[in-house]
C-alpha distance (Angstrom), angle and dihedral (degrees) to the residues before:
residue distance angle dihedral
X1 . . .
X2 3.74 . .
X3 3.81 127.1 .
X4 3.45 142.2 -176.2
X5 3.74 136.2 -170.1
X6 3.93 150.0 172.1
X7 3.25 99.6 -127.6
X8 3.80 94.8 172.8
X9 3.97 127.6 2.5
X10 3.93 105.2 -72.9
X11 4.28 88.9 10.2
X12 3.86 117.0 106.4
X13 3.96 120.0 174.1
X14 3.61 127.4 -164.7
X15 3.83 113.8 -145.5
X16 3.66 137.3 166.1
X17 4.07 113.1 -133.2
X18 3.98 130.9 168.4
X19 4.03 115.5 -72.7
X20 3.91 114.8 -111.7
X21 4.32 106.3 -85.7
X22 3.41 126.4 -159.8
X23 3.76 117.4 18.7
X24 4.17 124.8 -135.1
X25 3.84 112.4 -126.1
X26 4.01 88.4 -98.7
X27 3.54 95.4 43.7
X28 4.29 128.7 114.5
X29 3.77 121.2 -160.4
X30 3.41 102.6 -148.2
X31 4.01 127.2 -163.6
X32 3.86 104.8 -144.2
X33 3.72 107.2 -138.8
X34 3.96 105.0 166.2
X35 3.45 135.2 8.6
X36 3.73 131.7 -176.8
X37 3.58 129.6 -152.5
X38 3.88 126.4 -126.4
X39 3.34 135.8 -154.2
X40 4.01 96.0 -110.8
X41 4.23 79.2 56.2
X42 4.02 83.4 60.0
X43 3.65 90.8 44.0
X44 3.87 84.7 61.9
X45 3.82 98.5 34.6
X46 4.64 72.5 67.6
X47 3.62 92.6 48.3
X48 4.19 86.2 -120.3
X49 3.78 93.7 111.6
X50 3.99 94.3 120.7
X51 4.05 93.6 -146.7
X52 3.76 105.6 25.6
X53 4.02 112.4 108.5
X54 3.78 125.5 -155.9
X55 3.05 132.3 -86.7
X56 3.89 100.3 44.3
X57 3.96 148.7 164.5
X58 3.38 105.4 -140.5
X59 3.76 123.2 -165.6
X60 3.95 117.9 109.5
X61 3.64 113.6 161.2
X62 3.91 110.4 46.0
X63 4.08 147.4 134.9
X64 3.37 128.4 -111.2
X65 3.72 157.2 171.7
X66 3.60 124.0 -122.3
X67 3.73 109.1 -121.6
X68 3.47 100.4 175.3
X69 3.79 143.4 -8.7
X70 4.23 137.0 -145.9
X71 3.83 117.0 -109.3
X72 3.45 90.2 -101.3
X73 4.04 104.3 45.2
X74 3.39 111.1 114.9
X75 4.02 112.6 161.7
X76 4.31 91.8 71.9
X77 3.74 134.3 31.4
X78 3.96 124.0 -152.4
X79 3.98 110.1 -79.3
X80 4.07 94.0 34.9
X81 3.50 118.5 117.5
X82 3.92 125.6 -117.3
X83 3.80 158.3 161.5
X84 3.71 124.7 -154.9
X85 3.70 131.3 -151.1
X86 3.66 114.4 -105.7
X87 3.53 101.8 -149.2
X88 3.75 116.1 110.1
X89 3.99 109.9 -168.7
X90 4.03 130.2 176.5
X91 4.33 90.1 -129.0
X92 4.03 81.5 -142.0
X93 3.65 108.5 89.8
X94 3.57 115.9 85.9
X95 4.41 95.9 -102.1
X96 4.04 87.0 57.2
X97 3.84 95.3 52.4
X98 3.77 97.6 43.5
X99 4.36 80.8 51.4
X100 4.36 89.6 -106.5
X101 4.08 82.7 115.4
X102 3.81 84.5 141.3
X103 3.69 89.5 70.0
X104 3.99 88.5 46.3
X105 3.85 117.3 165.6
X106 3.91 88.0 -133.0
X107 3.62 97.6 34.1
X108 3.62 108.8 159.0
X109 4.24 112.0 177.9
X110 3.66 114.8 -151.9
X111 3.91 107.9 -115.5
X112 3.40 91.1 35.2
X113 3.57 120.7 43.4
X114 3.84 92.1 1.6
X115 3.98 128.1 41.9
X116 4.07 108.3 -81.6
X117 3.53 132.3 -146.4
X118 4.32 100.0 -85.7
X119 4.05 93.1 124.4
X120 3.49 132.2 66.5
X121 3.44 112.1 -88.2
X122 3.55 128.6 29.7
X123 3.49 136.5 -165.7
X124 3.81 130.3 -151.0
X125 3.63 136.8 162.1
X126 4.25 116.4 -111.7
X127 3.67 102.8 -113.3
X128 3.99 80.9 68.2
X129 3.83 93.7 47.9
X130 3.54 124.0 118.1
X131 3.58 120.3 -173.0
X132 4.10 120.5 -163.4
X133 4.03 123.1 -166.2
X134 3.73 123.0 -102.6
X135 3.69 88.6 -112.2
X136 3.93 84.0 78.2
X137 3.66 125.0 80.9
X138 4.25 122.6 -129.1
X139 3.41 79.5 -108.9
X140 3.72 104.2 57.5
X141 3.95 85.7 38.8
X142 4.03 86.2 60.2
X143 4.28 86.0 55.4
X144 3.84 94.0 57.0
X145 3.68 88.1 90.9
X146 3.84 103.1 48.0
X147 3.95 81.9 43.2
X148 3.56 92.1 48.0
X149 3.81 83.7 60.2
X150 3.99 96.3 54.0
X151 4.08 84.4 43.0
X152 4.12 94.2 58.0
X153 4.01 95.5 28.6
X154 4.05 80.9 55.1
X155 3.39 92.2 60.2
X156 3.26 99.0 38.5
X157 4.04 89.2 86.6
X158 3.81 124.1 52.4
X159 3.36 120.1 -78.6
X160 3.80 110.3 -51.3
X161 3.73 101.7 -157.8
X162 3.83 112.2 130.9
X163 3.84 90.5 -3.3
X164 4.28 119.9 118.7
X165 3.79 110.7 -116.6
X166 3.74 134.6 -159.5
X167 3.55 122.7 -154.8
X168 3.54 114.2 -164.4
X169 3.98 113.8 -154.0
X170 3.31 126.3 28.5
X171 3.79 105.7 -146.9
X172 4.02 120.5 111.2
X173 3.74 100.1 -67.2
X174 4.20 94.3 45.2
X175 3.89 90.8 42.4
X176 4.09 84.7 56.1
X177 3.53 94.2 42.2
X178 4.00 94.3 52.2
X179 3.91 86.3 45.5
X180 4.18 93.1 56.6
X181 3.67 79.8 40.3
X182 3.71 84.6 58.8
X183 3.29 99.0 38.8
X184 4.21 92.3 43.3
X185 3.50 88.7 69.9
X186 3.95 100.7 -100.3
X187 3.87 111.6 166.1
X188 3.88 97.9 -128.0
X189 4.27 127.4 -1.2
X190 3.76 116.5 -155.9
X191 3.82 112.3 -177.1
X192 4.54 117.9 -164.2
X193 3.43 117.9 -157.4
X194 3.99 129.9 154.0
X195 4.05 87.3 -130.6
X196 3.78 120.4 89.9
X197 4.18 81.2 -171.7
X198 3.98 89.8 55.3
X199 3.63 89.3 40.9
X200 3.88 95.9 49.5
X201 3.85 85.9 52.2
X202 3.87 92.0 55.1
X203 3.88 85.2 59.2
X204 3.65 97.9 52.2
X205 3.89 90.1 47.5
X206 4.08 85.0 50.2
X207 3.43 111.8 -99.6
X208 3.58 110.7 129.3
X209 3.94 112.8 -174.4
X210 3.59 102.0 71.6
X211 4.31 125.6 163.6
X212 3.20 124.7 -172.5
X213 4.03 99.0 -155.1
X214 4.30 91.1 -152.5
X215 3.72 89.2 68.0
X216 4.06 100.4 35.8
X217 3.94 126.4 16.5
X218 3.60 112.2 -111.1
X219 3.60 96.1 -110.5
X220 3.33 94.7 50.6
X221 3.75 94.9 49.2
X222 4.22 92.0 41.4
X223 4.11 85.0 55.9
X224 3.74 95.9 44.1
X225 4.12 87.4 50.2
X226 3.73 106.4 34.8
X227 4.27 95.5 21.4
X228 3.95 109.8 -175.8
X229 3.81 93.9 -6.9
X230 3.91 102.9 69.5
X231 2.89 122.7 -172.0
X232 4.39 130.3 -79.9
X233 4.35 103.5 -164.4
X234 3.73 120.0 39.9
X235 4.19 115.3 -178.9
X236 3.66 112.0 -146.4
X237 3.67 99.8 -149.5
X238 4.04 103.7 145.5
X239 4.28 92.8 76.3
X240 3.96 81.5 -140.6
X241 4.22 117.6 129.5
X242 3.77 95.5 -133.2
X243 3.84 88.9 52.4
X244 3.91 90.8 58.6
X245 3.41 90.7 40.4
X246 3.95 102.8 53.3
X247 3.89 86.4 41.6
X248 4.03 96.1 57.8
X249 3.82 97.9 37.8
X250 4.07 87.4 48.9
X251 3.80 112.3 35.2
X252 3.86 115.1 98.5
X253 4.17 112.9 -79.7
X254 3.80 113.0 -94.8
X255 4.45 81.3 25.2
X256 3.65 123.4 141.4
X257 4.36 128.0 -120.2
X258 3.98 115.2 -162.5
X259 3.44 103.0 -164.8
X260 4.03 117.5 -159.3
X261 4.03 102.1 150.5
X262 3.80 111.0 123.0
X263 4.41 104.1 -134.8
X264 3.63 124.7 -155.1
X265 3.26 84.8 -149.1
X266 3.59 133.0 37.9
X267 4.12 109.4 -110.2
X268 3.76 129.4 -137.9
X269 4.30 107.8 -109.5
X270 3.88 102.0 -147.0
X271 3.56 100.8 -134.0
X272 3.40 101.3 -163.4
X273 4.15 91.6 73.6
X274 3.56 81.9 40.8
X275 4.05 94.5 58.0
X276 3.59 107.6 21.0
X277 4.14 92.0 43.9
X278 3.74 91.2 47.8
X279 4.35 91.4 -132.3
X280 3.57 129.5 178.0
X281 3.34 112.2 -135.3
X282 3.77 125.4 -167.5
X283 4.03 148.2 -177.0
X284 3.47 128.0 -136.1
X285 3.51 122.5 -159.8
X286 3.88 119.2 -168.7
X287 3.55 115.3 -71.1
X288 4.07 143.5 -77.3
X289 3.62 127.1 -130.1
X290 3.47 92.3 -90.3
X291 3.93 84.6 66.3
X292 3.85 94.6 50.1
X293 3.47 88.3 62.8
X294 4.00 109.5 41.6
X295 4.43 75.5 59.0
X296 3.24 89.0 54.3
X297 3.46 98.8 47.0
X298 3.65 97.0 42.0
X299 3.64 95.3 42.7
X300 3.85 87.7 50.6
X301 3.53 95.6 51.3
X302 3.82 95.6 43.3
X303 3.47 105.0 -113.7
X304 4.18 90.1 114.0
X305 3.60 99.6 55.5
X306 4.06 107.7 -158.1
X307 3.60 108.6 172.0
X308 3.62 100.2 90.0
X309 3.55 95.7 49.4
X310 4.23 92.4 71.7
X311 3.46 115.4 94.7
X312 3.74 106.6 168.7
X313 3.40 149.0 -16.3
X314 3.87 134.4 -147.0
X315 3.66 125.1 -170.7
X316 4.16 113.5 -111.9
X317 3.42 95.3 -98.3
X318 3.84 95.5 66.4
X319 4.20 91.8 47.8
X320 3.61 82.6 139.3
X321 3.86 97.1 56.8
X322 3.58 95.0 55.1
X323 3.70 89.9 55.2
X324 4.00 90.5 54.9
X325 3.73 95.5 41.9
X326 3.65 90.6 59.1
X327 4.21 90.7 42.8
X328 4.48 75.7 53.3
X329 3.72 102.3 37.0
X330 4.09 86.1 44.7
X331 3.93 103.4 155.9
X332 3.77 90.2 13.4
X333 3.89 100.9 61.2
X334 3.90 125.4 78.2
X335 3.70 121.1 169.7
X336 4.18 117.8 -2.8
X337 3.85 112.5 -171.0
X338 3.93 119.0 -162.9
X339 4.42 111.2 -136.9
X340 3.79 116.7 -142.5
């Protein structure tokens, strides 16, 4: 079967190696039919990923078909279609037993610090398995896990209902965070970016208060769309200093910042709006099952819209071209999905 992997930053090789054989009782063959490629994938594709060893086969978030299942696999049948998780976690340390195994002490993610899913076939064990209705395309299946993201990052802060949001970023993962946002029940979503193209997309997918912070500054624009109300959650999801910085000195005192943008390098946290505004500042780290499945269901029912988010495809073969035409495209390129 088909292969491909980074074997240094910038390097991708093609090979052909031996499909999986026999399968464990808890074990899913999986035929990988699309997978897309994330901006933490670019951050290795630069050799700054800050825990991602070479040589490596990327390819974490993905749709497949199940080709065949372990005696004892009961959640799919051969034919369905399906993503996994790609988290692999030891369920020892003292975040997996208290149900945090996101945060694992041994977390390894496949594509990263583990072989991902850029071949063929695939195999992964069913407690990982996550099967999506027929109703949904392979492409749709292969944005469960950037949605899965804006699902857990969503929850991350207290309830949102009725509160003003700002969602700072407007590439894939912070145009699905301001849409479960939406969707979560938040009172108004405002989403910055420095992209009119990124921003344009956030209005097709629904999300109506948009600011692009080269044109306005972002207190000007957060006044003009929230006025006297302000606003009580920002979502740092750009992994850019200024970006953290604008959302902690502006966010309502006693507010809350859920930071999920991955930084080449690490940013200063003024500590001043930290202490004297009294904020809660959280992590988020990926997703649970739990997660998996609210994208599922929401992109299912329609209220994730994904559609406008894909910006090109490439066939497998040119794995290496979709990595340069988003280096080109730059502002102007959202999700790219490889086809097997």
């Amino acid at each position: 079967m088909r292969q491909a992997i980074m074997i240094s930053p910038g390097i991708i090789e093609h090979r052909v190696i031996p499909e999986p054989d026999q399968l464990k009782d808890n074990e899913i063959l999986l035929r990988i039919k699309k997978i897309g490629v994330c901006g933490s994938d670019i951050h290795v594709f630069h050799g700054k990923h800050p825990a991602t060893p070479y040589p490596v086969v990327q390819g974490h978030e993905y749709s497949a078909i199940v080709e065949a299942i372990g005696n004892n696999v009961t959640k799919v049948k051969p034919g369905m279609k399906a993503t996994a998780r790609p988290q692999l976690i030891c369920g020892e340390c003292g975040p997996c037993k208290r149900g945090q195994y996101n945060a694992c002490q041994k977390l390894k993610v496949q594509g990263f610090q583990s072989p991902g899913v850029a071949q063929d076939l695939f195999v992964v064990t069913e407690d990982r398995i996550v099967p999506f209705p027929d109703s949904m395309s392979l492409e749709q299946g292969a944005m469960i896990e950037p949605a899965a993201v804006g699902a857990h990052s969503t929850n991350r802060a207290s309830r949102l209902i009725g509160k003003n949001v700002v969602v700072s970023g407007a590439g894939t993962i912070g145009n699905l965070v301001a849409q479960f946002a939406i969707a979560r029940g938040a009172a108004k979503v405002l989403i910055t970016d420095i992209s009119d193209y990124r921003l344009n997309i956030a209005r097709q997918c629904g999300i109506q208060g948009t600011l692009n912070v080269n044109n306005h500054s972002f207190e000007e624009g957060v006044n003009l769309f929230f006025g006297d109300e302000g606003f009580q959650v920002g979502f740092e999801a750009a992994g850019v200093q200024s970006s953290l910085d604008v959302l902690m000195k502006f966010v309502e005192k006693g507010g809350e910042i859920v930071i999920l943008g991955v930084y080449s390098q690490n940013p200063v946290v003024n500590m001043f709006y930290l202490g004297e505004h009294e904020l809660n500042v959280f992590g988020s780290m990926m997703y649970r099952h739990e997660d998996y499945e609210a994208a599922v269901k929401m992109i299912a029912s329609g209220k994730i819209v994904t559609a406008p988010l894909l910006t090109n495809s490439f066939p497998f073969s040119q794995y290496l071209e979709a990595y340069r035409f988003i280096e080109e495209q730059g502002d102007k390129s959202m999700k790219v999905m490889i086809d097997l």
